[in-house]
N, C-alpha and C positions, 0 to 999 in steps of 0.2 A: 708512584706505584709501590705496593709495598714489597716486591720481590726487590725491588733498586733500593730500596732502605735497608732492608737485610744483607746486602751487599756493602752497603755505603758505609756502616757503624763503623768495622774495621779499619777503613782507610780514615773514616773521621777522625774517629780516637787517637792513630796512630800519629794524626795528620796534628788534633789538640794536642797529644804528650809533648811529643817533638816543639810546637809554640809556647806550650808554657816553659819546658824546660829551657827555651833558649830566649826566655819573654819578651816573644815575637809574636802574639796573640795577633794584635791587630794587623799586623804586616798579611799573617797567614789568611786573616779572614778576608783582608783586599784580593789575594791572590789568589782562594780558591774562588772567589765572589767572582772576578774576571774569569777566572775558566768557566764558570757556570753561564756567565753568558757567554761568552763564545761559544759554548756546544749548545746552548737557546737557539743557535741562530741552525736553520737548514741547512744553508748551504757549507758551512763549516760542520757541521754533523756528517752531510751526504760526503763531502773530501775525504774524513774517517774512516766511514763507513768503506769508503772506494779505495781506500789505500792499499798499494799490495801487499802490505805486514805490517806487523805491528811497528817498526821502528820509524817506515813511513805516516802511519797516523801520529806516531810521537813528535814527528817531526813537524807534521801539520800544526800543529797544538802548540809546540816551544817555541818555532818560526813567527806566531802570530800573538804572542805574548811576551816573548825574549824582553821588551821593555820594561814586566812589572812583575817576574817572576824570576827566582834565586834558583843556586844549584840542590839544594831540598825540595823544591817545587818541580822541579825540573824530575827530580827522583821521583817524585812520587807521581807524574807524567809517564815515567819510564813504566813502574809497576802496574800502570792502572794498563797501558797499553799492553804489556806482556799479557794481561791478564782478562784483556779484552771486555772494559769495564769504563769506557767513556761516559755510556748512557748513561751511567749513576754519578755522575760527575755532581748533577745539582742535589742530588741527595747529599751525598756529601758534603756539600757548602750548607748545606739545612741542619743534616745534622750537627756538625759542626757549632752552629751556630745554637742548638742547643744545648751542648757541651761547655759553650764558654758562658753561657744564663746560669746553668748548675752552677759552675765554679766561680763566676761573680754573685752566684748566692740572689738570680733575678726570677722572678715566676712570672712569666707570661698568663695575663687572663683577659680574657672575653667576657663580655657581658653584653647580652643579646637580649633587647626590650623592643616592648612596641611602639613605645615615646621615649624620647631623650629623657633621662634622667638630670639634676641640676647639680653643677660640677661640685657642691657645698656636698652632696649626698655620695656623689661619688668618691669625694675624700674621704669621708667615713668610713665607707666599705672598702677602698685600699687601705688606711688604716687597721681596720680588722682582719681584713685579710694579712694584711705583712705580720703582724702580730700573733694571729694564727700560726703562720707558715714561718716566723724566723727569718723571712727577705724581705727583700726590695722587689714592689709590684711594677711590671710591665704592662699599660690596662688602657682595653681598644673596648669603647662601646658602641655597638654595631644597631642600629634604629633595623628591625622589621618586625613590620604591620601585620604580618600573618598573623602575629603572636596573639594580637589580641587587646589582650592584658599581660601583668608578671612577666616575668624575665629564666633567661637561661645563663645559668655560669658554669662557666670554662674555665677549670685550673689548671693548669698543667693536664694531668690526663684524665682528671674527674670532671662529670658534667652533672651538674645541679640544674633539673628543668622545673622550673614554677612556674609554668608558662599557662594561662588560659586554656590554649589550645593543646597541650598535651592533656591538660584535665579532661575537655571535653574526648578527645580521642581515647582516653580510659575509661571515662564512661561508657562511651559509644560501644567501644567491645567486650567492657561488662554487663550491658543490656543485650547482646545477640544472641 
């Protein structure tokens, strides 16, 4: 949701500074990674949620990860719970998550066709793309048939649709 992403950068960031300055990247991503599922699951949400204060939902939370979470993890348990702010727990492992892509310099892309493309074509186009963009490409290609024909790319926040069926959908509401 994106009211819980707005919420989530904050502690992300706060949550990246803290790991890189003490370069504990990976540790931190395990850790938040576990909290996000443990608040996936309902019934560890609804104990949260039912807790009589905050310190009780905190303790919910620490009690059932004490094995793979530090006294920084623990803190920032504390503030999420003062601040009444579990919901956004997996936003924050998301964003997070692409906090540490910026900083290892990775670009996540999509590439959305209506046939598989053959991996020899595929290297090309992550080649030009990293070449473009200066990184290292992250690169998921997703088969659907809606499409047609042509394809949809997804760079990080920009979407290039050369898709069949957007054409005809531009047509279609250029002719009414």
């Amino acid at each position: 949701m994106a009211e819980y992403l707005t919420v989530a950068r904050p502690y992300a960031k706060a949550a990246f500074m803290c790991a890189v300055e003490e370069n504990s990247v990976d540790k931190w991503q395990s850790m938040l990674c576990a909290m996000a599922l443990a608040c996936q699951e309902p019934n560890v949400m609804a104990a949260i949620k039912n807790a009589p204060n905050a310190g009780g939902a905190e303790e919910i939370l620490i009690s059932l990860l004490h094995d793979v979470i530090d006294d920084e993890c623990k803190n920032l348990i504390h503030v999420l719970g003062e601040n009444n702010r579990f919901e956004a727990i997996h936003e924050i492992y998301e964003e997070f998550l692409r906090l540490r892509e910026q900083h290892d310099k990775v670009l996540e892309v999509q590439f959305v066709v209506a046939h598989p493309y053959a991996q020899e074509e595929i290297e090309a186009l992550k080649s030009k793309l990293a070449a473009k963009y200066g990184c290292s490409i992250k690169f998921k290609q997703i088969t659907d048939a809606s499409l047609i024909g042509g394809a949809i790319l997804k760079v990080g926040n920009e979407v290039i649709d050369a898709s069949v069926k957007a054409g005809i959908e531009s047509l279609s509401s250029t002719l009414k």
